[in-house]
Each structure stands twice: as C-alpha cells, then as structure tokens.
C-alpha positions in Angstrom: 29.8 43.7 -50.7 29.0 40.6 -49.5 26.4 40.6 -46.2 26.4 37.8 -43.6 24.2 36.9 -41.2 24.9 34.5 -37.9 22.4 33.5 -35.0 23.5 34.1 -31.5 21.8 31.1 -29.9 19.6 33.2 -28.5 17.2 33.4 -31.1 18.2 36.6 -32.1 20.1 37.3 -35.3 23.5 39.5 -35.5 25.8 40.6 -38.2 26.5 44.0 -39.8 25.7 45.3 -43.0 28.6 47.1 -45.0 28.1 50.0 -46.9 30.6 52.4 -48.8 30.2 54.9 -45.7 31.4 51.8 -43.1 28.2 52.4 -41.4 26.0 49.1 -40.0 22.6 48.3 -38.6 21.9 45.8 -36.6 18.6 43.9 -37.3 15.4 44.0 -35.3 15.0 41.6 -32.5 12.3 39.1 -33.0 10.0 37.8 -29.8 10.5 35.4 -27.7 8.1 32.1 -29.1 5.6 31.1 -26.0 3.0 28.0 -27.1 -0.6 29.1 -27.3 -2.6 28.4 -24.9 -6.0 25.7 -26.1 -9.4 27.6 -26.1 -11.6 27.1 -23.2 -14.6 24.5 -24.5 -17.8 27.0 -25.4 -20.7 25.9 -22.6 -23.6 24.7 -24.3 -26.3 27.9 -25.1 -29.5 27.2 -22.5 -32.6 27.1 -24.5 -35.1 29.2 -24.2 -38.0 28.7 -22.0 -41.5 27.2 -24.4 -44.6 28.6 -24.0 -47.1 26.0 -25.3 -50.8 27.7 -27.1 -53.4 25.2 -27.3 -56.4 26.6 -29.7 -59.4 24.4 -28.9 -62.1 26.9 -30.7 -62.3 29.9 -32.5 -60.4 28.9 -35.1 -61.6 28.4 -38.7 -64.9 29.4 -37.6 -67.1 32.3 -35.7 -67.5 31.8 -32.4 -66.5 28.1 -29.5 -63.5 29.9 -28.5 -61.2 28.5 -26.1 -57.6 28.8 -25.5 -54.7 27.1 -23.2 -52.0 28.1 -22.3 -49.1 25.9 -21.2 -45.8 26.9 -19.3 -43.4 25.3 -16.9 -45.8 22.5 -15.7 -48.8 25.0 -15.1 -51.8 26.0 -17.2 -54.7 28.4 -17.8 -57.6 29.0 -19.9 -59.3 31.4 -21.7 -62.4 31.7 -22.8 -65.0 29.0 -23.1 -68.0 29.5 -26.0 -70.0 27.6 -27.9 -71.1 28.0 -31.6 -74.6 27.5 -32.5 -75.4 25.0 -35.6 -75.6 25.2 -38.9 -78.1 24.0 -41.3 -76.5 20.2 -41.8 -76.7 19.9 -37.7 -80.6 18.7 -37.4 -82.0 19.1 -34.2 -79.0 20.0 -32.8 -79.3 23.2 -29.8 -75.7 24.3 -29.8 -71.9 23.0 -30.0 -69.2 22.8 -27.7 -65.5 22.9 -27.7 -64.2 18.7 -26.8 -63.0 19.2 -23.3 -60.5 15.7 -23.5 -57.5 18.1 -23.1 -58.4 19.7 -20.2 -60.1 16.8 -18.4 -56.5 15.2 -18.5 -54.4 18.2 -17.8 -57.2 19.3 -14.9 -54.8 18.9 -12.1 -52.4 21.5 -13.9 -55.1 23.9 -14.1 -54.8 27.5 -12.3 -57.7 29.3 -13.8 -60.6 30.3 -16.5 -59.5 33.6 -17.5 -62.7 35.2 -19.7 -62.2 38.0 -21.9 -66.1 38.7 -21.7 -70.0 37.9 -21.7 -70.8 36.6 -24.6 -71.9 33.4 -25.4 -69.3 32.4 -28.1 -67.2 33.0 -25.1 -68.7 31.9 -21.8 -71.4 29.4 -23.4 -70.1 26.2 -22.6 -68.8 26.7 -18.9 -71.9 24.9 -17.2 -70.8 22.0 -19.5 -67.1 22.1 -18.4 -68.0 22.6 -14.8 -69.9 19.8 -15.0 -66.9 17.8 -15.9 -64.6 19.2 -12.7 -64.4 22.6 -11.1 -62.1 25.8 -11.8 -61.8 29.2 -10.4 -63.3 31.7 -12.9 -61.6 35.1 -13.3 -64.0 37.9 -14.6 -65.1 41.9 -14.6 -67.8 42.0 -12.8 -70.6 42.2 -15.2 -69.2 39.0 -17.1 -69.4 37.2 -13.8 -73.0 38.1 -13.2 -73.9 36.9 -16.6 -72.1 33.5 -15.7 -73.7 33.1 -12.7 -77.0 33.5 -14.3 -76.1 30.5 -17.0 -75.2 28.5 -14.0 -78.2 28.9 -12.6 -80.3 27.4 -14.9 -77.6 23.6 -14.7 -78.0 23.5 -10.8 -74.0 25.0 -10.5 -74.3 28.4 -9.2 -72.4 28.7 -5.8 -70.3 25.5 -6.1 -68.0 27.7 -8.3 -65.2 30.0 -7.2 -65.7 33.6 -9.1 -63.0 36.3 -8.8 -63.6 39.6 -9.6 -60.6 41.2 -12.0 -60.2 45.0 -12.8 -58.4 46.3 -15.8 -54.7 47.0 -15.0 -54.9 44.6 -11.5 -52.4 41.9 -12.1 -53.7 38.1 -11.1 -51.0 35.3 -10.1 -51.8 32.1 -11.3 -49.1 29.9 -11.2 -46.0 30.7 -12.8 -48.4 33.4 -15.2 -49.1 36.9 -14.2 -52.2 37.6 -16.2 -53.2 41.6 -16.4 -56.9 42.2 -17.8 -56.4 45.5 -20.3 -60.0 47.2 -21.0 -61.3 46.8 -24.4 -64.3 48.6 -26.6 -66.7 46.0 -27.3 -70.8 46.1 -28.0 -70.7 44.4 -24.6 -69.8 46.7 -21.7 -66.6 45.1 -18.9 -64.4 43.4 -22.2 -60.4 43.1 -21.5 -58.2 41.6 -23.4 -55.0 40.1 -21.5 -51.5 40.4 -21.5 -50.4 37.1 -20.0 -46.7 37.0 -18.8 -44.8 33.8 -18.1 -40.8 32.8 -18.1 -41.4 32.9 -22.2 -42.3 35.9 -22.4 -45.5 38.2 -22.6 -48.3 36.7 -24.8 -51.3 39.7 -25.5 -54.8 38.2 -26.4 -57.2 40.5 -27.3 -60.3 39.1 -26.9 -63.3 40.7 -29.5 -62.8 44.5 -29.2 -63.3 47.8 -31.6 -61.4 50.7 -31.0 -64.4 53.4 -30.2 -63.0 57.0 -29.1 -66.5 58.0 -28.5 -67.8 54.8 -26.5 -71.2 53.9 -24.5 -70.4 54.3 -20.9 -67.2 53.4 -20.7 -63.4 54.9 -21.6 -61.9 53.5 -25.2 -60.0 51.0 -25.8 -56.3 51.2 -23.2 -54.4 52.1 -26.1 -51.5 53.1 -23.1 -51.2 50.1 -21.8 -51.0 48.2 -24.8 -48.2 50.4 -26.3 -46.6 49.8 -22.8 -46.3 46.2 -23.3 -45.0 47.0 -26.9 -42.2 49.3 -25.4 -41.6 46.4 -23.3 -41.4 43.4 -25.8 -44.3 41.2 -26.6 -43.6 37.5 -27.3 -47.3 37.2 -29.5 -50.5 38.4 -30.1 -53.7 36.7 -30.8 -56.1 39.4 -32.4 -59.5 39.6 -33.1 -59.8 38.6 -36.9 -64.0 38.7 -37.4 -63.8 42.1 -39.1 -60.5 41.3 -41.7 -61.5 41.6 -44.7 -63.1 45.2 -43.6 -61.6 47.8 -44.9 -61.2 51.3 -42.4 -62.3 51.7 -39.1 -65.5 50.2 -37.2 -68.5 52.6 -36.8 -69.0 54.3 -33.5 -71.8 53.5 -31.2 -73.0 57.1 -30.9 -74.2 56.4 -34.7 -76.4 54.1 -33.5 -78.0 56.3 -31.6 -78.4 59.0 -34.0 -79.9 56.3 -36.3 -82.7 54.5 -34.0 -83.7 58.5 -33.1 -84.7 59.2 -36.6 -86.4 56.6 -36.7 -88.2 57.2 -33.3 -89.3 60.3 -34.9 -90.7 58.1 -38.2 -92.7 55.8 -35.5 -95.0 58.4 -34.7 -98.3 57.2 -33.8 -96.8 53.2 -33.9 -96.4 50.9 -31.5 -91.9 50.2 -31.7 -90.4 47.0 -31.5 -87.1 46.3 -31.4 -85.2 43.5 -31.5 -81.0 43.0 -30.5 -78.8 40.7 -29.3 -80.1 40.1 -25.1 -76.3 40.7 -24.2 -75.9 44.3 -25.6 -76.4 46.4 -22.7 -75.1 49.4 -24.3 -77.9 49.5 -27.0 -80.9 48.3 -24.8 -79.5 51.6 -23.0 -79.3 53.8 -25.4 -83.2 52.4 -26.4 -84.5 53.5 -22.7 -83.3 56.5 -22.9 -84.7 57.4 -26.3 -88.0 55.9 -25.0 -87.9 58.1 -22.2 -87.0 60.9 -23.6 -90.0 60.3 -26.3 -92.6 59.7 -23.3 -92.8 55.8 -24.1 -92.9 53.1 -21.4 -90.8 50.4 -22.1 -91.3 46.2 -21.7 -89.1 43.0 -22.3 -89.6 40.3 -24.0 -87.3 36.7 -24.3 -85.9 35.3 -21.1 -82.5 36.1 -21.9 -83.6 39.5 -22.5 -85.3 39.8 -19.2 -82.4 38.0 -17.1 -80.0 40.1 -18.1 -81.3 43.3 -17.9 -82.6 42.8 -14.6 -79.1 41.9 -13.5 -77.6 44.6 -15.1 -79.7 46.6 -13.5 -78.4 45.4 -9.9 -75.0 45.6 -11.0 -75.3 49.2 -11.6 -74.6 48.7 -15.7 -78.5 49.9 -16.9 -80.6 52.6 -15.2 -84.0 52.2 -15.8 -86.7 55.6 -14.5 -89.0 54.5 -11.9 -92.1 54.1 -13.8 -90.9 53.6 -17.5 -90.2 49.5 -17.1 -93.6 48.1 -17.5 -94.7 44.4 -17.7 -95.3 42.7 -20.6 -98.5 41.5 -19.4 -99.5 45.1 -19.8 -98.2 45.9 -23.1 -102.1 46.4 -24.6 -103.2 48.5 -21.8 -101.5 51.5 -23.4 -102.1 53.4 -26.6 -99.3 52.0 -29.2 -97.6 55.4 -29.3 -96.4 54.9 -25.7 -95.1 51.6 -25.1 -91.4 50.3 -26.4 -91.3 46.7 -26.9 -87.3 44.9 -26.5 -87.2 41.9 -27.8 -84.7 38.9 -28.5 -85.1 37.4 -31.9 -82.4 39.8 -33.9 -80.8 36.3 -35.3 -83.5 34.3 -36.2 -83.7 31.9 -33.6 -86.8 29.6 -34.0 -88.3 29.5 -30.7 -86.9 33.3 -29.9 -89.9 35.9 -29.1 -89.6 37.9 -32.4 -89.7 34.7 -34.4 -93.1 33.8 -32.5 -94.2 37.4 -32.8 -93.8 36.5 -36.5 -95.9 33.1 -36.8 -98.8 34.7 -34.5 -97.9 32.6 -31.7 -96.4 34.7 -29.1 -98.9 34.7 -26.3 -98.8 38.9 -25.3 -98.2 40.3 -28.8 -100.1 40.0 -31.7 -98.5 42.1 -34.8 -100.3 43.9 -37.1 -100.2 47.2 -39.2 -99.8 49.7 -36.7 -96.6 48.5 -35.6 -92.9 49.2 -36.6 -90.5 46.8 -35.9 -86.6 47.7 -36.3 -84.5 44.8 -36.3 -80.8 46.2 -34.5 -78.6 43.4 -35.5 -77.0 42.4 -38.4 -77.2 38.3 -39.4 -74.5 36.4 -38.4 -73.1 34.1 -41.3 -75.5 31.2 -41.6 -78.3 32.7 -40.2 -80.1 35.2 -43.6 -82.5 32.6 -44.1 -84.1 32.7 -40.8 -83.7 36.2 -40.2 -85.1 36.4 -43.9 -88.0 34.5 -42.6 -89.1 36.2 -39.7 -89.0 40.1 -42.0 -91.6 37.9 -45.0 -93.4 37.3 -41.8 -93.9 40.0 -40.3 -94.2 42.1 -43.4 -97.2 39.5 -44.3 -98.7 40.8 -41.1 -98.9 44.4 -42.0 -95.8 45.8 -39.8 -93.6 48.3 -40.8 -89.5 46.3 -40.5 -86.5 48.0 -40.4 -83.6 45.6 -40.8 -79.8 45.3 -42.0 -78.4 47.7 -43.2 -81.6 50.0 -44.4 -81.1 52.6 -41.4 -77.8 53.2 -39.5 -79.4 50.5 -36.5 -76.8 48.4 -36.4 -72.5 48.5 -35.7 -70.2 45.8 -35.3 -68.1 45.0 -32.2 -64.9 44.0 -34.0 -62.0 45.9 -35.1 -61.4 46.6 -38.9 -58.5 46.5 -40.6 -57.2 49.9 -39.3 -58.0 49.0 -35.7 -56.1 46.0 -36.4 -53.0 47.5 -38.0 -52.8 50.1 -34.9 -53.0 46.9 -32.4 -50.3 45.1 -34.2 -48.3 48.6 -34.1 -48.8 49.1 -30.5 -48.2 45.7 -29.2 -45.2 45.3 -31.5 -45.2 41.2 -31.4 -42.5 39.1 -32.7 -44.8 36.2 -33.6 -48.4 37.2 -34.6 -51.3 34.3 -34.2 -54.8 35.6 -35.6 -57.6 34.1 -34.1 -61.3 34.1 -33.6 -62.3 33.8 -37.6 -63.0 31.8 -40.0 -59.7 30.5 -42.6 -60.6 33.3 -44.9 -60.5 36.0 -42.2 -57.4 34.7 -40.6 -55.6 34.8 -43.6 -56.5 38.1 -44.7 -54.9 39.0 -41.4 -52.1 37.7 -41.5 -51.8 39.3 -44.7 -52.8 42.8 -42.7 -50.2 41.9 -40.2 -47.3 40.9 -42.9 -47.8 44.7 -44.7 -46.6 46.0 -41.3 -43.3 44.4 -41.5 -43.8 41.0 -39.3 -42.0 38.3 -41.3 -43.7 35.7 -42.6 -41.8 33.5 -40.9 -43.3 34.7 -37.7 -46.9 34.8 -38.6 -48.7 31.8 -37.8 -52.3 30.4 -38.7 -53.1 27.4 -36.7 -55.9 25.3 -36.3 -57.9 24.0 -33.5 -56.0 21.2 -31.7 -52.6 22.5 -33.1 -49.6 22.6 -30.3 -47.9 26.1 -31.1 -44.6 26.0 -29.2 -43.5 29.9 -28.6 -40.2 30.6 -27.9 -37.5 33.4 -27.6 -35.6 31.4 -30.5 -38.6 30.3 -32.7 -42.3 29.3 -33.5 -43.0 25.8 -34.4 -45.6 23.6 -34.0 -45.7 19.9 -31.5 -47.7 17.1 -31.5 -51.7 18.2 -31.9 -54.0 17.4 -28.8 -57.7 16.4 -28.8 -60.2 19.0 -30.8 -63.3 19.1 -32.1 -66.8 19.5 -32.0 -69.3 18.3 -29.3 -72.9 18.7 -29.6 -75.7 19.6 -27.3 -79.0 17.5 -27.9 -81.4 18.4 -25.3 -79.6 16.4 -22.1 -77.3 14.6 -24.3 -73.6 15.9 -24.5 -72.1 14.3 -27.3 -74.2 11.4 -27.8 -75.1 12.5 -31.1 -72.1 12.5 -33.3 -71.6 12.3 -37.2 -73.1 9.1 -37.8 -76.2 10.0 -35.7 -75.8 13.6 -37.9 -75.7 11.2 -41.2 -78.9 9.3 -40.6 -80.7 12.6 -39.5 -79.8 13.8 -43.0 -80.6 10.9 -44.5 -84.0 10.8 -43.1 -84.8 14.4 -44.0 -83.6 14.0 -47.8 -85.4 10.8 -48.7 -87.3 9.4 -45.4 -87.8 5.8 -43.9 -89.6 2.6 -45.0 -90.2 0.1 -42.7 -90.3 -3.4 -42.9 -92.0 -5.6 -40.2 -92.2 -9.4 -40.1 -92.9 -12.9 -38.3 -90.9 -15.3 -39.2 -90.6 -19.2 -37.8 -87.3 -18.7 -35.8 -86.5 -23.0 -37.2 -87.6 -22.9 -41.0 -87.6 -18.7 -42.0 -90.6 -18.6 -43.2 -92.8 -15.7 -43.1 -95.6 -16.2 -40.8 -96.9 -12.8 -40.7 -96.3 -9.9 -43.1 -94.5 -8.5 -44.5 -96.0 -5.0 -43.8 -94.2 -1.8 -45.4 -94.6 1.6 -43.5 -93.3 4.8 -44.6 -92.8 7.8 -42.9 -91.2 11.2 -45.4 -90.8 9.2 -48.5 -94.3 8.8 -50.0 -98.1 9.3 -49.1 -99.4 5.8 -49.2 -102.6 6.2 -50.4 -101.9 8.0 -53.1 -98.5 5.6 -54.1 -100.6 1.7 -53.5 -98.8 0.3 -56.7 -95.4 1.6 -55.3 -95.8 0.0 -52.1 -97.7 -3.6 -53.2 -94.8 -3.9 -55.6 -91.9 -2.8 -52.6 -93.9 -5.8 -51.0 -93.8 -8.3 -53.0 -89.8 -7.7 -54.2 -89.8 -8.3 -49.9 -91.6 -11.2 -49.8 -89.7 -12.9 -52.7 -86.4 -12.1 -51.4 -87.6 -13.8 -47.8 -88.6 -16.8 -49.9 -85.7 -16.7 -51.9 -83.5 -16.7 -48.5 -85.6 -19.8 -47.2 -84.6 -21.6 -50.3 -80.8 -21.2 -50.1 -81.4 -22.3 -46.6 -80.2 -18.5 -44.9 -80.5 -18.3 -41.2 -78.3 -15.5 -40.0 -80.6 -12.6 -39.7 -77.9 -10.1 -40.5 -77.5 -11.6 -43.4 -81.3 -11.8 -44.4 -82.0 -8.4 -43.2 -79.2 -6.8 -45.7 -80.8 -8.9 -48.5 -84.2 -7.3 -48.2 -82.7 -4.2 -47.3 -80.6 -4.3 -50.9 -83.5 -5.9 -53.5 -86.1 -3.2 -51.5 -83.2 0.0 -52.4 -83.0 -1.4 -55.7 -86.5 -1.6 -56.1 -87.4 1.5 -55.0 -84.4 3.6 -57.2 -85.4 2.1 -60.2 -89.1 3.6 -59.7 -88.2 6.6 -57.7 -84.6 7.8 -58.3 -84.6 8.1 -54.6 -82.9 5.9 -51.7 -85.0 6.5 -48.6 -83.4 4.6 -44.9 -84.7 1.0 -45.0 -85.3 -0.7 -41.4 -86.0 -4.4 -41.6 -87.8 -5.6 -38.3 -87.9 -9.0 -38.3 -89.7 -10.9 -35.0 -88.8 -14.1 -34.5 -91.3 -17.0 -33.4 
C-alpha cells in the first residue's frame, strides 16, 4: 500500500501509515533546531613560578661547596667551603669558590644559610666577607667555629650571626628556610628544607644516618618524611659515599675500636691524630683517657681552638685535672699522658707531619710510642699521609693507620642511607651533589632504581643555571664559576698561567741570561752570563753551559748584523737558538729568561 508523507510547516512530519488492520502511527516529533552557541576562548594556562639553583662548588669534586638559590627577585646561599689543592697547584694554600655571582647579585641577598662546620663548607666565608657583608644563619656550634676563622682576618664582630635550631623556621625573603638535624662526624649538622612560591627544595647537607649517635639524636627521619607527605619540588643529597654499597658504620664502633687498642698501648706513650673539627671522637678519646688514668694534651692550633671553644659552648667536657699542657707532656711517665694531634691528612706544616721530620718543638718520637692515625686519606692526599707513617715508623713508633683497626668511620651516607632519603623526601626532580662526576652519577643511577625518571634526574655542573619548576627542569644561561686560589695574601692573583710556569720551573728549571748591550749599535758590552737555577749543577756541566754561551753570543751578533733593534724581537731569538741548543744536548726544555740592560 502506498505510504505518504507531508510536512506541516512546522517542522514536524504527518501522514499515516496503512496497514491491512486500518490501523496508523503517527511519526515521532523531531526538536526544535536552536544554533549553537561559539565556545568561550580558553584563558591562557599561568606558568608556574621558577626556582633558579646556582651550583658554585661541590660539584665534580670533594669539598668548595656553595649553593644559590634564586626566587621571585630574592636570593640565599648555602654553604661556603674551600677545597685544598692538589698536586699540579704549587705553592698554592687553599681554593675558593669565584664569588663574581654573588658580588653582582649582593643587593638581592637575604642570607648565608650553613649546613655545618666544616671547612669544605664554611672555609671561604672570611674571603667573601671581605668582599661585602651578609647575615650568617648557623647552630650554634657552627657559629662558634666561624667566629673563630674570622678572627684570625680581623672580621669577627662586624658580622651578623643568628642562631637557628632544628625545626625553627627562618624568613628570608620570599624563602622560609627550616634547618632539619642531621648525623654527621661533626656534632650541630642540619640539612634544610627551603620553601619558596616553587615549591619545597630539601638540601641535605653531608649527613649519615647513625641510630646509635655520639651525643646527639639520629638523623630527623620524621620530619623529612613530613616534607615527603607534603610534596618536595627537589633534593640535593649528599653523594661522597655513592659508590658504597650498605649502610655507613656507626660511631660507637669507633669506640670499641680505639679501646682495644688502649688496652694494646700498655706501657706507651698514645698519640692520636683526627680531623681538629671532630668533636665527637676527640670526646670519645677523653673519655677513654680518663677512664684508663691518662692525662690528656693538644697539639695543632686548630686542634686547640676548637676544643677550647667547644668546651665553652657546652659540646666537650673535659675533668678538672685531665687537660694538661703540652709544655708538660715529658713531665709524666709515657703510660699516662694522651697526646691529640692534627695531622690525620698529611698536611705539611700540621703537628704530626713535624712530629714525623723531628721538628716539632715539644715531642720527639721514638720507640716507646704508639701513634694511631683516626682518619682515613682523603682522595689526593695517600702520598702525604704515606709519608708521614715511613716516617714515623723510621723513628721506632708503633702506627696504626687506615683501615688496620676499626679507628676510623665516614660521615656520609651509603647507598642505603641514600635510597631511604630519596624514599622519604619523595622528590620530583633529584640533583646529587657534593661529589665528584663518578659519584654523582652513580647516584643518580641509585636514585633512578627507586623509580624517579630519568627525565627528572639532573647532574649539573658548577656554574649551570637549573631552572625548577612545577612543569619541568631545564637548564638557563650559566653564570660565573670556577676556581680562585689562595697564595699567602694574594686572592686570585695566581691563576693558570702563573700555575703553568710554576710547573714549568719544577719539571725542567730556569736559565738565565744577563747582558749589556749599547742601547744605539746592539752590541754586547758585557756578558753574556748564563745562570741556572733546577736545571743543572754548573760545576759539574761547564761544557754545557760555555757552549749555551756561545750559541748566545752568536745569535746577539747575528741580530747586530741584520741590523735588529726591537728587543722583543732579540730576546725571542736568543730565547729559541738557547731551547734548541739546550734540547739537542739535554732532551729537556728548562724556562729561558733573557735580561738584557740597555746602555
């Protein structure tokens, strides 16, 4: 049957459909068509707020750390150490971060945040002090070793000092910085948890986790996993102690260690040497002296400035009557006196090292003493420390040193400690820090196996701008960084040129050459006279030297000839036909110093 189908005019269709009953349905209305409305325009998503990290030490090597931190106009630092050199640094007494940075940014500077007393993180302070002044934010035994290393530049009370607790929150500008106590082999370490509109950044400073500490609670494991809880932005872990496996030793093994060996000492005079700065072991050394009857002296100025102020600060407790000065060391039988020395690293001019050359002016060593040495070398320094055991073995004593005797535990988390850090803290972006490359990486490779992408795991360099983020880590424009060194008075006066002709002079030496010549024709008028000084004995060279003159005095003559009178030029002449000279003979290339007085 046929079907059809009309429209209304309102839209809506009508019609019937026939069947064989006569029944019809009518067909479902359709809506009513209303335009659709445009989209409102999306507002553009804010970005989130940066948190600039400016590594100026600590990074690719062991120890000069210093860190800024950057956020909406206003800044803070922390830490400020020095490394000591290395073998290619000749003559140099210690290296400082390059303060350029900070200098320019000085007005935008709220603070000096320090993590604690040791010198690869307080050691160059007096040097930025000098440059312009900043309040210092310390526990209270790092301020009183401060204050004692300003005292020696002329700067102690010219500088603001404020005294932080663990768990006290400090404003400085837009930051909110809260110190979080830390096991270290230094008592009063923190690390810091350092909020800011970015977010919370947690640096950790050195630290161990030690559930059986020296004088002191472990590590604040609470608060740390508090800030996890909470979101943290980054962390910037200790990464010294990377590539060891497990757990740091305890302290309390030390002491079960140096007792044995009391007991072994017997009828000897003991001397022990370890780092001026550990006030937990020269502790725990008192009290086995005093428990073994012994009176007990110091030795090293660091040794005896620091103990006597931990002393007033309430961090050592010394018996009346056990402390003894060292210019009554011999007065007692050997098996009574204690000796604490500095020295534990080598250090040329420390009072162990002179103990060892015979020319420390209380002690002289001999057989009936027994020396322990409670330090382990620091990378770079085996020879020396090498040097002073031949030493002082030559002399007759009895040493202990390294790793012969449990005298000895590090201050830096292993890999375990580290793993539970990164666990607590829970960071989305993970910086290590305070290592050399081969410790950093290793982890960052620690951190990765926990889950952190790689992505988020960062190992920068000193100088690098690392831009932190809600959205993402990247990396800006570097800033000034580097490596000042310390030469007596000079501050970076002595840089690697200066460095290149100290090593120059200590491979192959210095010949001299001094002459008169007529300041109108260039002839010689006196000379020329060779001097050397580290290249060869004289005396015992004369053919050597007559023949060095001569290739002189004919290339003078031959410089007369062709009518040469710029004494750049005739210096560099002398200076290449005496080199070429000499090689041929020699196979060496000593410095060459032409001095030519004019008449």
């Amino acid at each position: 049957m046929a079907q059809a189908k009309e429209n209304n005019g309102n839209g809506t269709p009508s019609g019937a459909k026939s069947s064989a009953s006569g029944e019809g349905r009518s067909a479902k209305p359709r809506r009513p068509y209303h335009p659709r409305r445009s989209r409102r325009p999306q507002q553009p998503k804010e970005a989130a707020t940066p948190l600039h990290i400016y590594p100026l030490g600590g990074l690719g090597e062991v120890g000069k750390n210093m860190t800024v931190y950057e956020c909406c106009g206003d800044m803070i630092i922390v830490d400020c150490g020095l490394v000591f050199p290395d073998s290619e640094m000749y003559g140099i007494d210690l290296v400082i971060p390059d303060f350029t940075f900070v200098v320019q940014n000085k007005d935008r500077i709220k603070g000096l945040f320090i993590t604690h007393g040791h010198e690869d993180h307080i050691g160059s302070i007096p040097y930025l002090l000098q440059k312009f002044d900043v309040p210092i934010y310390g526990t209270r035994l790092t301020c009183g070793l401060i204050k004692n290393k300003l005292e020696e530049f002329n700067l102690a009370g010219k500088t603001k000092f404020v005294e932080i607790t663990p768990r006290h929150k400090i404003k400085a500008g837009c930051f909110t910085v809260e110190p979080i106590h830390v096991n270290h082999s230094i008592p009063d370490s923190v690390a810091f948890a350092i909020d800011s509109p970015a977010g919370v950044v947690i640096q950790t400073g050195d630290f161990k986790i030690d559930y059986t500490p020296l004088g002191c609670g472990p590590t604040d494991l609470s608060t740390l996993a508090e800030y996890g809880q909470k979101g943290v932005l980054a962390l910037l872990s200790d990464s010294t102690n990377a590539e060891r496996p497990g757990f740091t030793a305890t302290e309390q093994k030390v002491a079960a260690g140096v007792h044995n060996l009391f007991t072994q000492a017997r009828n000897k005079r003991i001397i022990i040497a370890t780092f001026a700065s550990n006030i937990y072991r020269v502790q725990q050394i008192i009290d086995l002296a005093v428990e073994e009857g012994r009176k007990v002296a110091f030795s090293g100025r660091s040794m005896v400035n620091n103990t006597a102020m931990a002393q007033e600060l309430g961090y050592m407790h010394i018996p009346e009557g056990t402390l003894i000065n060292i210019e009554d060391l011999n007065k007692y039988p050997p098996e009574q006196v204690v000796l604490i020395t500095t020295g534990s690293q080598g250090e040329p001019l420390s009072a162990l090292s002179r103990m060892a050359s015979c020319s420390h002016r209380q002690v002289r060593v001999g057989p009936g003493d027994f020396i322990i040495i409670s330090a382990n070398p620091i990378p770079g320094n085996e020879k020396s420390v090498t040097k002073i055991v031949n030493g002082l073995l030559l002399l007759g004593a009895q040493v202990i040193y390294e790793s012969m005797y449990d005298v000895h535990v590090s201050g830096h988390a292993c890999q375990e400690e580290q793993k539970l850090m990164l666990s607590l803290t829970k960071p989305k972006y993970f910086l290590p820090v305070h290592g050399e490359y081969k410790q950093l990486k290793k982890h960052a490779l620690t951190a990765a196996s926990l889950g952190i992408p790689h992505s988020n795991i960062l190992i920068a360099e000193n100088g690098s701008n690392v831009i932190l983020s809600q959205d993402e880590i990247k990396l800006g424009e570097p800033v000034a960084a580097g490596a000042v060194m310390v030469d007596g008075l000079g501050v970076g006066d002595v840089g690697n040129v200066v460095l290149r002709d100290r090593k120059h002079l200590s491979e192959d030496g210095l010949v001299i050459i001094v002459a008169t010549v007529d300041n109108r024709t260039g002839k010689v008028l006196a000379g020329p006279d060779l001097v050397s000084r580290g290249f060869v004995y004289v005396r015992e060279n004369e053919s050597l030297m007559d023949g060095a003159q001569s290739v002189v005095e004919m290339a003078l003559d031959r410089c007369v000839e062709e009518h040469v009178r710029d004494w750049n030029s005739v210096k560099t002449r002398v200076r290449e036909a005496l080199s070429s000279y000499i090689y041929r003979r020699t196979k060496r290339s000593p410095m060459i110093l032409p001095i030519l007085m004019e008449v």
